[in-house]
C-alpha distance (Angstrom), angle and dihedral (degrees) to the residues before:
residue distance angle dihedral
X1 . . .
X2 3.70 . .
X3 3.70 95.5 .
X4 4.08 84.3 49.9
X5 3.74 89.0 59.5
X6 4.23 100.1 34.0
X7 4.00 82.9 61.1
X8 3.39 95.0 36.9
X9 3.98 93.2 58.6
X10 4.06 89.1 37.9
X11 3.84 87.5 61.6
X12 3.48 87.9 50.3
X13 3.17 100.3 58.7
X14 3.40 93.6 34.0
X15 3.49 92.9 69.8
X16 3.93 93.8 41.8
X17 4.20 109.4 31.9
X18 3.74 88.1 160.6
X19 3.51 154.4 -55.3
X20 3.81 89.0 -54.7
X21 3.09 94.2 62.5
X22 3.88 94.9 94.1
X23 3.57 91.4 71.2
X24 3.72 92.5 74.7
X25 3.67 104.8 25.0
X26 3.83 97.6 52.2
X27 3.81 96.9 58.3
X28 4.37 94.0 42.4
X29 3.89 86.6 48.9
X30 3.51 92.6 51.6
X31 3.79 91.5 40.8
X32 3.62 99.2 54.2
X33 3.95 90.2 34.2
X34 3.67 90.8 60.6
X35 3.87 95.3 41.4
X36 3.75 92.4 46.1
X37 3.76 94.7 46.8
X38 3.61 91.9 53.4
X39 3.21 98.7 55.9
X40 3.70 102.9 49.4
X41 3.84 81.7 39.1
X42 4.10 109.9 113.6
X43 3.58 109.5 -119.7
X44 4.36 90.1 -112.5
X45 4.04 90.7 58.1
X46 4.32 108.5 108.1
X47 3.86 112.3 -122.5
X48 3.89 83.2 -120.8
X49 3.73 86.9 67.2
X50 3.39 97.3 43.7
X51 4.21 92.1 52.4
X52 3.99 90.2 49.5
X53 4.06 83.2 56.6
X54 4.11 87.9 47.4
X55 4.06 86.6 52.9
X56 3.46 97.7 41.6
X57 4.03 91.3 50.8
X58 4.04 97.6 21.4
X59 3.97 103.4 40.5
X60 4.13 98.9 20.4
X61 3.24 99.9 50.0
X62 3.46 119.6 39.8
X63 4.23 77.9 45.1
X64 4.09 87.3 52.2
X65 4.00 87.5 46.7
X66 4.05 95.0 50.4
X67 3.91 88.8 44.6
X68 3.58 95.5 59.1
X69 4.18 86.1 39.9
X70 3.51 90.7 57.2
X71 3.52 99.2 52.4
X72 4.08 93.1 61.2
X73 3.59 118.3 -16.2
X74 4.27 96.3 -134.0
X75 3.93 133.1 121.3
X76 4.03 86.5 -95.6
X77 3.71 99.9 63.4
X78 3.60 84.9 36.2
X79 3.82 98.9 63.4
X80 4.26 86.2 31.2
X81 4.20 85.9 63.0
X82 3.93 92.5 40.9
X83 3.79 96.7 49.5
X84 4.01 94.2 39.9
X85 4.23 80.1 48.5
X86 4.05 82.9 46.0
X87 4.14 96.1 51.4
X88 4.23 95.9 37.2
X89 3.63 82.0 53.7
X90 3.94 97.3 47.2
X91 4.12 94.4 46.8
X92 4.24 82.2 48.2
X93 3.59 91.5 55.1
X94 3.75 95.2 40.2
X95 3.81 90.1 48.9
X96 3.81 108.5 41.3
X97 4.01 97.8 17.9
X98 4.39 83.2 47.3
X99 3.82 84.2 -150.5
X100 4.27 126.3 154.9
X101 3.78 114.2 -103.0
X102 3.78 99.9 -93.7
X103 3.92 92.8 44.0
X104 3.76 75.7 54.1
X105 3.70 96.6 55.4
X106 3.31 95.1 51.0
X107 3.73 109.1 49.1
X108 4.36 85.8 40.7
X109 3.85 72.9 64.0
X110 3.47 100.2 50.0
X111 3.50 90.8 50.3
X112 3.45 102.0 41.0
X113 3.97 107.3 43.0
X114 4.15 98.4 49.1
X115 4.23 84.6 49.3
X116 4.36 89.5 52.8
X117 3.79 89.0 42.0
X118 3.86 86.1 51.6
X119 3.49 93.0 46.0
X120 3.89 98.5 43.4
X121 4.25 89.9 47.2
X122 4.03 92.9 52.4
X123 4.07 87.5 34.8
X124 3.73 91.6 47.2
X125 3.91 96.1 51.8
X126 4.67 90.2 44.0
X127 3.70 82.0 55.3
X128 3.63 99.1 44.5
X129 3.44 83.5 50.4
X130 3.44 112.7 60.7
C-alpha cells in the first residue's frame, strides 16, 4: 500500500513540479492541441474555429489543471484539474468541431492523453532531478 501511495504522490508532482511549470506546459498543450485538432478537423471547419478549440484545450486547460494544483498539491486536485481540462475540452470539440457525443469522446481523448503523457515525461525527469 505504500508503494500505491509513493507513486501516487510522484505522479502528482510529476505532473505539477511547480509554479514554473507553465512555461513549458502551456506552449506543448497548445502545440499538440492545435495539431491534433486539425487533423480530426473536417475539411469545411474555419481555422478560426479550429484555434478557439486549441485555446480552449491548449491555454484553458493546462491553466484550469495548475489552478486546482496550486491550491493543494494532492491526487484530488490533481484528477479535479484533469477532468475539468477533460470536460472544457469535450464542450470545445462539440462546439467548434460540431461533432456527436462519442466522436466527441474520442477526439477530447486524443487531445487530452498525448498532452498528460507530455507533461508527466518532462515532469517526471524535473522531479527526478532535483
Amino acid at each position: 500500500m505504500f508503494m500505491i501511495g509513493r507513486l501516487l504522490g510522484v505522479l502528482v508532482h510529476a505532473l505539477h513540479p511547480g509554479w514554473w511549470a507553465l512555461f513549458y506546459q502551456l506552449p506543448l498543450a497548445f502545440g499538440l492541441a492545435y495539431i491534433i485538432a486539425r487533423q480530426h478537423a473536417r475539411p469545411t471547419v474555419p481555422r478560426a474555429d479550429i484555434l478557439h478549440l486549441t485555446a480552449i484545450a491548449g491555454v484553458g486547460g493546462p491553466l484550469v489543471c495548475w489552478f486546482f494544483m496550486a491550491l493543494w498539491t494532492n491526487g484530488v486536485t490533481a484528477l479535479l484539474g484533469l477532468v475539468a481540462m477533460w470536460v472544457g475540452t469535450s464542450f470545445g470539440v462539440d462546439k467548434y468541431l460540431d461533432v456527436d457525443w462519442e466522436s466527441s469522446q474520442r477526439i477530447t481523448g486524443a487531445i487530452c492523453v498525448p498532452i498528460w503523457l507530455a507533461w508527466l515525461v518532462i515532469g517526471g525527469i524535473f522531479v527526478a532531478i532535483h
